[in-house]
N, CA, C and O atoms as CSV, one atom per row, in Angstrom:
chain,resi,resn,atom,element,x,y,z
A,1,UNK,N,N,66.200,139.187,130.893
A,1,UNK,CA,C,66.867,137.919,131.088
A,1,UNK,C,C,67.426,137.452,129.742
A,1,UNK,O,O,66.831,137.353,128.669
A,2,UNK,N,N,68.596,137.209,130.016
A,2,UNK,CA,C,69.429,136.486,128.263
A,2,UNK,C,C,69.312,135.314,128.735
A,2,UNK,O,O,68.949,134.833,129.809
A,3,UNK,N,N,69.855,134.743,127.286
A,3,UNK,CA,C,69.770,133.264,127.175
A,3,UNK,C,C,70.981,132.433,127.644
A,3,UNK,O,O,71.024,131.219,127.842
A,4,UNK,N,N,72.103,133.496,127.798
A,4,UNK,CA,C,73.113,132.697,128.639
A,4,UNK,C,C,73.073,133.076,130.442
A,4,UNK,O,O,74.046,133.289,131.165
A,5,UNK,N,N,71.988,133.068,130.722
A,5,UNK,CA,C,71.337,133.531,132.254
A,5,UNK,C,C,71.359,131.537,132.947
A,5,UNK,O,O,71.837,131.078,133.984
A,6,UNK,N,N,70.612,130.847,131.783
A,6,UNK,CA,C,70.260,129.854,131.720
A,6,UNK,C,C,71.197,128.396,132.295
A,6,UNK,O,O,70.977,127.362,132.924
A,7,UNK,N,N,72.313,129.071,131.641
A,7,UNK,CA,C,73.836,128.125,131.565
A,7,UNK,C,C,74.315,127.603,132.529
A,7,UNK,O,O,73.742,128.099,133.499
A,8,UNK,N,N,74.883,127.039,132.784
A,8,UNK,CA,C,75.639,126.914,134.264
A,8,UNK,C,C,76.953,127.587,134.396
A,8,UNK,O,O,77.411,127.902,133.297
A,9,UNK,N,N,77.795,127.945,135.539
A,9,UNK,CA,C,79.177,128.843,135.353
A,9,UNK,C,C,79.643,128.414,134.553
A,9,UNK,O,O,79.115,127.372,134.164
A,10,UNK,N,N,80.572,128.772,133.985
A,10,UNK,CA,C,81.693,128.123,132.776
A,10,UNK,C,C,82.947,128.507,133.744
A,10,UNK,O,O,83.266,129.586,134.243
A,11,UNK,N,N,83.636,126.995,133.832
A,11,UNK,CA,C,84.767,127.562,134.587
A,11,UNK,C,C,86.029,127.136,133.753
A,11,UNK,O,O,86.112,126.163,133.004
A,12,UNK,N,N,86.936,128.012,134.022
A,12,UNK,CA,C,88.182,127.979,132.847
A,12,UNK,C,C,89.425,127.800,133.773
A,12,UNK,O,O,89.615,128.097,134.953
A,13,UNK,N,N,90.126,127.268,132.917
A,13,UNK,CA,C,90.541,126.759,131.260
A,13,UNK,C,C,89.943,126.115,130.739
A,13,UNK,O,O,90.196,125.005,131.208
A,14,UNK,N,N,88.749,125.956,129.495
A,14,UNK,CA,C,88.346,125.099,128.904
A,14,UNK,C,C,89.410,123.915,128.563
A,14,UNK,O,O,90.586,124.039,128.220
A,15,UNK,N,N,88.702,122.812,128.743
A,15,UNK,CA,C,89.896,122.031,127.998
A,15,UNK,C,C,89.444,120.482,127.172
A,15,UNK,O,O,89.058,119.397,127.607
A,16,UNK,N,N,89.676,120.942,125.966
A,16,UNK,CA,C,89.292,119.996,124.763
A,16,UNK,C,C,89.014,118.481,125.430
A,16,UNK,O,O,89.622,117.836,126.284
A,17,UNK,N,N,87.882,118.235,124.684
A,17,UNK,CA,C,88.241,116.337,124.948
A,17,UNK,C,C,88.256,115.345,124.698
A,17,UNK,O,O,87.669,114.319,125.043
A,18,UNK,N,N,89.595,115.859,123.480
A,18,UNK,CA,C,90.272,115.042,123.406
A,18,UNK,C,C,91.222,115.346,122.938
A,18,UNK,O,O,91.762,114.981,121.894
A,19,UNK,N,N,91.737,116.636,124.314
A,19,UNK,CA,C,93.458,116.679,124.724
A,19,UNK,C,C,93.688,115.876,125.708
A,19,UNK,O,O,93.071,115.851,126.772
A,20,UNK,N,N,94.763,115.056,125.320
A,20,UNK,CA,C,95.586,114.164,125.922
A,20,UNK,C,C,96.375,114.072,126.053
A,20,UNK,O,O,96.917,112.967,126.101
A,21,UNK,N,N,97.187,115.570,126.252
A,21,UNK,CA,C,98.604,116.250,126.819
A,21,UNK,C,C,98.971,116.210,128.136
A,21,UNK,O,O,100.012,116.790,128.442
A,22,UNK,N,N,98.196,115.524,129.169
A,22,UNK,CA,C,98.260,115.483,130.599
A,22,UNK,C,C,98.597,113.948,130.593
A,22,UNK,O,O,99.350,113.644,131.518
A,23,UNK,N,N,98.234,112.929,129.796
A,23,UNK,CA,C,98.669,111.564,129.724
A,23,UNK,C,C,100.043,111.124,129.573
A,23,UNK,O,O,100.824,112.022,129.257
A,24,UNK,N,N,100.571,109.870,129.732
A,24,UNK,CA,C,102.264,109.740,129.645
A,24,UNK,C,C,101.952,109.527,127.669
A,24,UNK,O,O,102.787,110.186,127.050
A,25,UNK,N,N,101.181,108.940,126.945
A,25,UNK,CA,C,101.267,108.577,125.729
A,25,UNK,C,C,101.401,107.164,125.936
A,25,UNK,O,O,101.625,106.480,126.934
A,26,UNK,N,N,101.134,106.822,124.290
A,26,UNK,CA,C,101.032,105.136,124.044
A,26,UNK,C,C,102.417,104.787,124.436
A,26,UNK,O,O,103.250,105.675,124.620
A,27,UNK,N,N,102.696,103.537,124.571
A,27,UNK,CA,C,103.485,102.826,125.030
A,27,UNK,C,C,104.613,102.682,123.856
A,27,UNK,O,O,104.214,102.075,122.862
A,28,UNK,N,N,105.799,103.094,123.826
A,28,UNK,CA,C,107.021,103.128,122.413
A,28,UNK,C,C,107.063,101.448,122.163
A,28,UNK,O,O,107.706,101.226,121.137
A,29,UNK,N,N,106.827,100.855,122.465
A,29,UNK,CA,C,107.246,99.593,122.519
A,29,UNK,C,C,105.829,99.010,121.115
A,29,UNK,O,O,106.004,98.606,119.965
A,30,UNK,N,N,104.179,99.282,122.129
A,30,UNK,CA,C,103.319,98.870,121.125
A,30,UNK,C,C,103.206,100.006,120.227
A,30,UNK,O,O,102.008,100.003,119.946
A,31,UNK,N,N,103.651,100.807,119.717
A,31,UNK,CA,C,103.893,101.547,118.624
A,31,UNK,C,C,104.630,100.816,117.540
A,31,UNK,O,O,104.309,100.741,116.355
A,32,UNK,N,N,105.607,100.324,118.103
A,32,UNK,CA,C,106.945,99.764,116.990
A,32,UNK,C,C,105.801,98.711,116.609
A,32,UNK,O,O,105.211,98.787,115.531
A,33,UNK,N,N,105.509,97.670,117.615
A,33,UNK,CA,C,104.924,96.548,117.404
A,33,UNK,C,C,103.683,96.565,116.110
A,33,UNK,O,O,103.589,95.755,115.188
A,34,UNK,N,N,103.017,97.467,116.320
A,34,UNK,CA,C,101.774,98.206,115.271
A,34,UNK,C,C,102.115,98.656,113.917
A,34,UNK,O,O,101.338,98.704,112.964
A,35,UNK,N,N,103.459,99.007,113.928
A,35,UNK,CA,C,103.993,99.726,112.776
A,35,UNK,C,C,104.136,98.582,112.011
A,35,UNK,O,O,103.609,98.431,110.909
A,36,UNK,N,N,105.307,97.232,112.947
A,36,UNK,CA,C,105.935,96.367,111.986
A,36,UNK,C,C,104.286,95.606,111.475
A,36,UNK,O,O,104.253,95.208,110.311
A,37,UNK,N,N,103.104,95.439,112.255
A,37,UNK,CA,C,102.219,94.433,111.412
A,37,UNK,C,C,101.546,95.380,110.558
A,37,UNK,O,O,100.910,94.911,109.615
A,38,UNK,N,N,101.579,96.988,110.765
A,38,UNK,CA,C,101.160,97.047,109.418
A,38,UNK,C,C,102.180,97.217,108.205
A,38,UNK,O,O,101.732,96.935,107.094
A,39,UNK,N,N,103.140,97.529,108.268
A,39,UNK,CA,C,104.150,97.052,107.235
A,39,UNK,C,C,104.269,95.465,106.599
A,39,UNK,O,O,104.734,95.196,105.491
A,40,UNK,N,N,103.691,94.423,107.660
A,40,UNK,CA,C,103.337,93.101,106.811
A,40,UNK,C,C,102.149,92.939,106.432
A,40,UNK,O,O,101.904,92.088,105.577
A,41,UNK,N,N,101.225,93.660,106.944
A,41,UNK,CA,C,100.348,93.923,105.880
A,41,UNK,C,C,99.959,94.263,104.606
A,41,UNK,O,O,99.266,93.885,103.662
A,42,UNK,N,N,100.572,94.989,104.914
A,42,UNK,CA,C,100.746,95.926,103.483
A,42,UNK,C,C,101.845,95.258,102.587
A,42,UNK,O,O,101.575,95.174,101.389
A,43,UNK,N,N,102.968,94.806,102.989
A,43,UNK,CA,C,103.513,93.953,102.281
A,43,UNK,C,C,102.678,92.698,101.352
A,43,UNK,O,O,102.806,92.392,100.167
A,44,UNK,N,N,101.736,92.102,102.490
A,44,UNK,CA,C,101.276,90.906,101.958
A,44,UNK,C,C,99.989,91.255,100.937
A,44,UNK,O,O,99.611,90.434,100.101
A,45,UNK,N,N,99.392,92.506,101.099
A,45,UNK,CA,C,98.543,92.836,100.270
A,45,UNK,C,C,99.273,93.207,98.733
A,45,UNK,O,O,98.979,92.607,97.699
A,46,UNK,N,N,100.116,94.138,98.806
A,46,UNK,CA,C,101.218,94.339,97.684
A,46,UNK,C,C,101.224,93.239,96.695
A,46,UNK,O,O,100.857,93.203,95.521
A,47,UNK,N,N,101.676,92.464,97.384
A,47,UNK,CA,C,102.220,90.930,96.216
A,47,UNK,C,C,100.757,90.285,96.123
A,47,UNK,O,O,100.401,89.944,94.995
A,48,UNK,N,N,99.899,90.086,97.155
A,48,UNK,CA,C,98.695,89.550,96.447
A,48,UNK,C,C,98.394,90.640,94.860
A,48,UNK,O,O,97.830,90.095,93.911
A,49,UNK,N,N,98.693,91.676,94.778
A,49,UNK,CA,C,97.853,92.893,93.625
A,49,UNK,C,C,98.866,92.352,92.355
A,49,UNK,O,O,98.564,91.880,91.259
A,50,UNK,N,N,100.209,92.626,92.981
A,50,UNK,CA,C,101.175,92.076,92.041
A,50,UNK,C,C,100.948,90.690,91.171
A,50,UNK,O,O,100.846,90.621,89.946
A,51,UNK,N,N,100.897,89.632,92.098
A,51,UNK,CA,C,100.467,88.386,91.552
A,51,UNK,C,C,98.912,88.765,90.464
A,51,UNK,O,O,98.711,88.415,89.301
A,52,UNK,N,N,98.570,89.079,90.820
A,52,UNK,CA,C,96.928,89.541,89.994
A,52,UNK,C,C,97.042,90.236,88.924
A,52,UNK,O,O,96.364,90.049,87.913
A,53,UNK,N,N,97.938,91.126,89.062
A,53,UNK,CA,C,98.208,92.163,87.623
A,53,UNK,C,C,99.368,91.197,86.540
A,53,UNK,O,O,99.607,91.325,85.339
A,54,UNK,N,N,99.927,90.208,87.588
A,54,UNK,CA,C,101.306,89.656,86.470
A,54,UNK,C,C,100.388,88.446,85.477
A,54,UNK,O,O,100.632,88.245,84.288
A,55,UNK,N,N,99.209,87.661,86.346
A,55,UNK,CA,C,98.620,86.632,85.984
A,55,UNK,C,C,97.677,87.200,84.754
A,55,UNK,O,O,97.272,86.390,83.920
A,56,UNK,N,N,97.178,89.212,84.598
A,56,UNK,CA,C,96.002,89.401,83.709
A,56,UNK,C,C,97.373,89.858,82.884
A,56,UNK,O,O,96.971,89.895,81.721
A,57,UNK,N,N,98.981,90.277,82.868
A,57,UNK,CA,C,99.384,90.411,81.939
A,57,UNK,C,C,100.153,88.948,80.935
A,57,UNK,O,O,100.422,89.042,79.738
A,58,UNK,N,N,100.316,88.055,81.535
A,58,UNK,CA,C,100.268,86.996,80.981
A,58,UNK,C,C,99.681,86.490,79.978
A,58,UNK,O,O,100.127,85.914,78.985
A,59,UNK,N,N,98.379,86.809,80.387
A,59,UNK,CA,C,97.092,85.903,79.789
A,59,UNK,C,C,97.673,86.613,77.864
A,59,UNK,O,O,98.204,87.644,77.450
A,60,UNK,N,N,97.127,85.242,77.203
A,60,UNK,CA,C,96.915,85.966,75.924
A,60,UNK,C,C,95.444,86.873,75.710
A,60,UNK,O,O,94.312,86.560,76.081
A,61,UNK,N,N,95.984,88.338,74.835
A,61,UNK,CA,C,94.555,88.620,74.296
A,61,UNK,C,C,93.240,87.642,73.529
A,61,UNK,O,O,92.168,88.110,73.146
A,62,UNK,N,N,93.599,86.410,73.453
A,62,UNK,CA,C,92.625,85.536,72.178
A,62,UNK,C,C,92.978,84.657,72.987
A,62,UNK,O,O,94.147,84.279,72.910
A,63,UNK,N,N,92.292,84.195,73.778
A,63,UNK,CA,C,92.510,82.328,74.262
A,63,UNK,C,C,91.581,81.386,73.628
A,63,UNK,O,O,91.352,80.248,74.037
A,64,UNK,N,N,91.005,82.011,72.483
A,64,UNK,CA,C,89.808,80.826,71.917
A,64,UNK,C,C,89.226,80.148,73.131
A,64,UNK,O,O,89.206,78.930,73.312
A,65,UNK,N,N,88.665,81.247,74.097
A,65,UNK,CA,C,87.739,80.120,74.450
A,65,UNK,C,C,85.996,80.782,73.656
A,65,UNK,O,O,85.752,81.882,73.162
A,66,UNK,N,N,85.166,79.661,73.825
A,66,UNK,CA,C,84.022,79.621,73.527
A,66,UNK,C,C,82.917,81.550,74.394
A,66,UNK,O,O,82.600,81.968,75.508
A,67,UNK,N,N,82.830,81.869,73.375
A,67,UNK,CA,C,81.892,82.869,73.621
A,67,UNK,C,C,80.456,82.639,74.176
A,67,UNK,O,O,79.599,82.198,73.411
A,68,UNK,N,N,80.120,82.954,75.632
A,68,UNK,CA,C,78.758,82.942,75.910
A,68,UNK,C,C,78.046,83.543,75.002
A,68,UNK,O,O,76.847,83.652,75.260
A,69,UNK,N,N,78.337,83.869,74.244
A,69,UNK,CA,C,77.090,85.126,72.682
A,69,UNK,C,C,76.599,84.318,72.172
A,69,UNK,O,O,75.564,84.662,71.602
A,70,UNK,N,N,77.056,82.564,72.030
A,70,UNK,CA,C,76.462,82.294,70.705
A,70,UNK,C,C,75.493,81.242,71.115
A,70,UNK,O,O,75.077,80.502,70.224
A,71,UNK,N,N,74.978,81.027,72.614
A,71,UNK,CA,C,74.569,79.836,72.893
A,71,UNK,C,C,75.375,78.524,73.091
A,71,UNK,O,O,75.934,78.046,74.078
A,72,UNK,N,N,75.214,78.034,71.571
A,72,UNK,CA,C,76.113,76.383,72.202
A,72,UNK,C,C,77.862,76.486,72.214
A,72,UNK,O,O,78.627,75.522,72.252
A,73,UNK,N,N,78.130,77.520,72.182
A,73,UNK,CA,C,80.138,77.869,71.789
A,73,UNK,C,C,80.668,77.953,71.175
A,73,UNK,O,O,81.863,78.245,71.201
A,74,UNK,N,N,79.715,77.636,69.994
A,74,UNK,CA,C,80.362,77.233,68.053
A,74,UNK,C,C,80.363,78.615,67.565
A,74,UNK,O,O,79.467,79.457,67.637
A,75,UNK,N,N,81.404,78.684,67.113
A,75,UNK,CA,C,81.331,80.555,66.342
A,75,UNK,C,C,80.611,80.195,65.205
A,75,UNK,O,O,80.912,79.110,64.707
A,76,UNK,N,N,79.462,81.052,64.516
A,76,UNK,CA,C,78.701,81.213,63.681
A,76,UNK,C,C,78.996,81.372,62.501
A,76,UNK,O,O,78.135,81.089,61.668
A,77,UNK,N,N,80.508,81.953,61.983
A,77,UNK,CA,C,81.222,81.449,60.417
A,77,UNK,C,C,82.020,80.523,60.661
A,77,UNK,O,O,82.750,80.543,59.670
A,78,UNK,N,N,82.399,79.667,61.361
A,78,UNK,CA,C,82.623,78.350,60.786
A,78,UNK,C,C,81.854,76.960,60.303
A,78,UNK,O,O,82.229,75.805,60.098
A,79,UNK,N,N,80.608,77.649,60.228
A,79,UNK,CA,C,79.882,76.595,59.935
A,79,UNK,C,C,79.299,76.684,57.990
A,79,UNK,O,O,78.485,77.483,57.528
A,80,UNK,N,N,79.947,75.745,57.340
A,80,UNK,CA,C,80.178,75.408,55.846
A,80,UNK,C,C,78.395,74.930,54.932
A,80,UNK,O,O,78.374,74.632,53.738
């Protein structure tokens, strides 16, 4: 006795599942519709990154602000 004794018939054509070549397909209409919101998506994410990269190239390297290092904010050689 083998181990494919065990099986049940196999009846053919196997067929994958998840072929979906016997279906009409998605609808052309909510395709377009899907495409254009992710194209405003992606648009609106774009300019959020943009805005973010233009605002850290702006910035000056030295804004004098106060260093958390020193405790109270006072830089440590200016004091006479």
């Amino acid at each position: 006795m083998s181990p494919d004794d065990d099986r049940p018939e196999r009846r053919w054509p196997v067929q994958a599942a998840n072929d979906n070549a016997g279906t009409a397909g998605p609808d052309p209409k909510a395709l377009r519709k899907v495409d254009a919101v992710a194209l405003t998506l992606a648009r609106i994410i774009g300019r959020r990154m943009a805005r973010e990269d233009f605002a850290k190239a702006t910035q000056a390297a030295n804004d004098n602000t106060p260093s958390a290092r020193n405790g109270d904010g006072e830089d440590a050689g200016d004091e006479q």
